[in-house]
N, C-alpha and C positions, 0 to 999 in steps of 0.2 A: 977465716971462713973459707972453705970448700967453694969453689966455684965449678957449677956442672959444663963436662964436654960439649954440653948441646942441651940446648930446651928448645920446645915447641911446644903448639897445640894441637891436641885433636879435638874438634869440636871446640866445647866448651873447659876441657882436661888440658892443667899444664902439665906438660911430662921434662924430667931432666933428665937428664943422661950422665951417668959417671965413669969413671977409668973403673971403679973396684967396687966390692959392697962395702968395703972398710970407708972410703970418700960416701957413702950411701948414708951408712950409718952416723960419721961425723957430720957431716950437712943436717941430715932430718933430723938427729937431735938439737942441735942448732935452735933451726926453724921451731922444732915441738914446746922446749925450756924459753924462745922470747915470747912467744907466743901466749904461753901460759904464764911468763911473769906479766905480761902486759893485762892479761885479763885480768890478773888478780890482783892490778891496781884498780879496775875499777869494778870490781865486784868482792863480795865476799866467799865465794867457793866457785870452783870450777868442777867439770863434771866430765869425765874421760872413760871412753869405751875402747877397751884394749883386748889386742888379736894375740895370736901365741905361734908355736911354732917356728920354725929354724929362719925363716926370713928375720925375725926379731931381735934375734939375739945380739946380732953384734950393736943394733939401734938403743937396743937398751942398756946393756954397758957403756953405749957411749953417751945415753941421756943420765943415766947415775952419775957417771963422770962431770958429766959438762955442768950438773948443779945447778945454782940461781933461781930455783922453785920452792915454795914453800910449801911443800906436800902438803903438808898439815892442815889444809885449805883445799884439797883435790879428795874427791869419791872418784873409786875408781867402778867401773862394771866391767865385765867380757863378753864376746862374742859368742862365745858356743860352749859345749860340754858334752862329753859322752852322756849316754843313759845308762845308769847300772854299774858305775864306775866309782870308789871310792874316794876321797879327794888325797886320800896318802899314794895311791897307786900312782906310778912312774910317768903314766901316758895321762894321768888325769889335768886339764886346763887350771882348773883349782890350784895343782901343785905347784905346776909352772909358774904362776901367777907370784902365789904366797912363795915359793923362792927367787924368783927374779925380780918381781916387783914392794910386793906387801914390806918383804924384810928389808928390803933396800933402802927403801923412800921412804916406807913410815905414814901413808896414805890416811888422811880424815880418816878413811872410812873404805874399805874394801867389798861389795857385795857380788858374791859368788854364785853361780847358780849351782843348785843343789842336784846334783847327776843322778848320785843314789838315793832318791826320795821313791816313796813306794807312790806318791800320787804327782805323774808328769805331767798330764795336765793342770792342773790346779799350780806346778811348778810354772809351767808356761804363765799362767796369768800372774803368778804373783811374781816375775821376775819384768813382765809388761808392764804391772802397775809403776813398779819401780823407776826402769827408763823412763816413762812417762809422765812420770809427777815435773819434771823440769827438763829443760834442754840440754843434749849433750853438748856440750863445746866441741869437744874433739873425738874423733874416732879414728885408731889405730890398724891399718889393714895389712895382712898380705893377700895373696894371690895363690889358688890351688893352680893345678896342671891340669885339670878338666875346667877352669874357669871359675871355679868357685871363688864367692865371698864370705866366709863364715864357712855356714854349713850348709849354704844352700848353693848344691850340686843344680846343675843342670835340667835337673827331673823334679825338680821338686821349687826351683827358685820363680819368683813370683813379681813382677815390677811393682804390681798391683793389691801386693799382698794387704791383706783386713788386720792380721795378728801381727803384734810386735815382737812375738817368741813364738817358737811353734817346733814340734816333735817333727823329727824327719828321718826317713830311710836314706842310707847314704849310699852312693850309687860305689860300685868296682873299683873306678879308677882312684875315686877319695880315697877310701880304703888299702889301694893297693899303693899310696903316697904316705900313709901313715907307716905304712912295714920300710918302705923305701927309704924314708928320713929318719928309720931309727926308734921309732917309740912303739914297735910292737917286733916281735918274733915271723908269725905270721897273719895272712889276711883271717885264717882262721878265728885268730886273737882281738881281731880287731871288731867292736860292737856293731852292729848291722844298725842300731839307731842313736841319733844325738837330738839336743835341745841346737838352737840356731836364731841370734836374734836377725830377722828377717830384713829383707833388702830396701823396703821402706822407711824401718825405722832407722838404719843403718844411716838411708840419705837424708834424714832430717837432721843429723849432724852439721852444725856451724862452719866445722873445719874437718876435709878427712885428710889423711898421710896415708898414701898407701905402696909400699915396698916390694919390691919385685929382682930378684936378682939369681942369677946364674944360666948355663947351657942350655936347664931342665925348661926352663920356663919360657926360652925363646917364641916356642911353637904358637905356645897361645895368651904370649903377647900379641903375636902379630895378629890374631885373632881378633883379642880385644879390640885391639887398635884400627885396623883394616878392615875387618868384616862388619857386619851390619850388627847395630843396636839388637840385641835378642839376647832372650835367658837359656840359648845356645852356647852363650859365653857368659854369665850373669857380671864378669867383671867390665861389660863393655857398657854397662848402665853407668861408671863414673864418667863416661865421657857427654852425658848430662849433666855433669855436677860442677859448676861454679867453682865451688867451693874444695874440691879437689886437687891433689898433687901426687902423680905419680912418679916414683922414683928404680928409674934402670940403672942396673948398669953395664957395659958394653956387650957382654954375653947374652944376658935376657934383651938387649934390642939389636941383636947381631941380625935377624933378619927379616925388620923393619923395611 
């Protein structure tokens, strides 16, 4: 087992600290696969809300690797999704998903939000019905560079939010993070709206894991972490959460 440089709290938030994201990634798998074998001795399914994007990647090859799960026993759901996007396109969360996850593990049961639906509202409620028939166990996070949790930017995130999904304009900086990491050309390319399951239902998760690593993200860690509770930073709502684990490493808490 990985042992972190450093833990502490903030607030109610334990944070670790690692040498690398490869020590990020081999710990939180770790932690994710006992976590969910142990559930799944005393329950018959477990129910997991999973994040996308480049913080992930190395977490999830090393939770394929590390094994000990009985997928076959897990639903999985996602965090957000473009509007207007088909689920074969490159930047689509759908793809991401059904190639890094779906095909890997072999998942009960995979439910996707539907981007390219010509009725997003009615998508919003039927993907809230969903989350909300039972508890998630776990929810998978990373961290935007405007502070985002999902899809909820700064302008638009809600502590208090009523809906469990909801349609959102995504501010400059989201957008200009998506061309920067790779999955669009230009901000041009990138859709001005997404679905976002909302920052409420987010915390009613039993267990969150949420990843954070490199240079980019230093700034507003120390945001999260330092400045005041607000949807200024919407990532600094988990330093309410019990039930929380955030995971650095040396570069994103270099200036802690």
């Amino acid at each position: 087992m990985i042992v972190p440089k450093e833990n502490f709290c903030v607030d109610e938030l334990l944070v670790n600290v690692y040498n690398s994201e490869a020590e990020i990634a081999q710990d939180a798998a770790e932690i994710v696969s006992k976590y969910l074998y142990s559930l799944l001795l005393e329950q018959e399914t477990v129910r997991v809300l999973l994040a996308t994007g480049n913080s992930q990647l190395k977490f999830l090859d090393a939770l394929v690797a590390f094994g000990g799960v009985d997928w076959s026993r897990v639903t999985c759901f996602h965090l957000d999704e473009y509007l207007g996007i088909g689920e074969n396109h490159a930047a689509s969360f759908r793809y991401y998903l059904r190639e890094k996850v779906e095909k890997r593990l072999y998942p009960k049961e995979f439910n996707y939000i539907e981007g390219d639906t010509l009725q997003p509202l009615e998508e919003c409620d039927r993907y809230s019905q969903l989350l909300q028939k039972e508890s998630i166990d776990l929810c998978l996070l990373g961290i935007g560079e405007n502070g985002h949790l999902a899809f909820n930017d700064p302008s638009v995130a809600d502590f208090a939010d009523d809906y469990g999904v909801k349609l959102v304009k995504l501010d400059e900086v989201n957008r200009q993070q998506q061309v920067n990491t790779g999955y669009f050309s230009s901000i041009e390319n990138v859709p001005q709206y997404a679905f976002t399951v909302t920052i409420p239902m987010i915390c009613q998760s039993k267990k969150i894991i949420c990843l954070a690593s490199g240079k980019r993200k230093a700034e507003i860690i120390q945001t999260m972490l330092r400045g005041e509770i607000s949807t200024v930073c919407p990532a600094s709502i988990l330093r309410k959460q019990s039930q929380a684990m955030l995971f650095l490493d040396v570069e994103s808490a270099s200036i802690l």
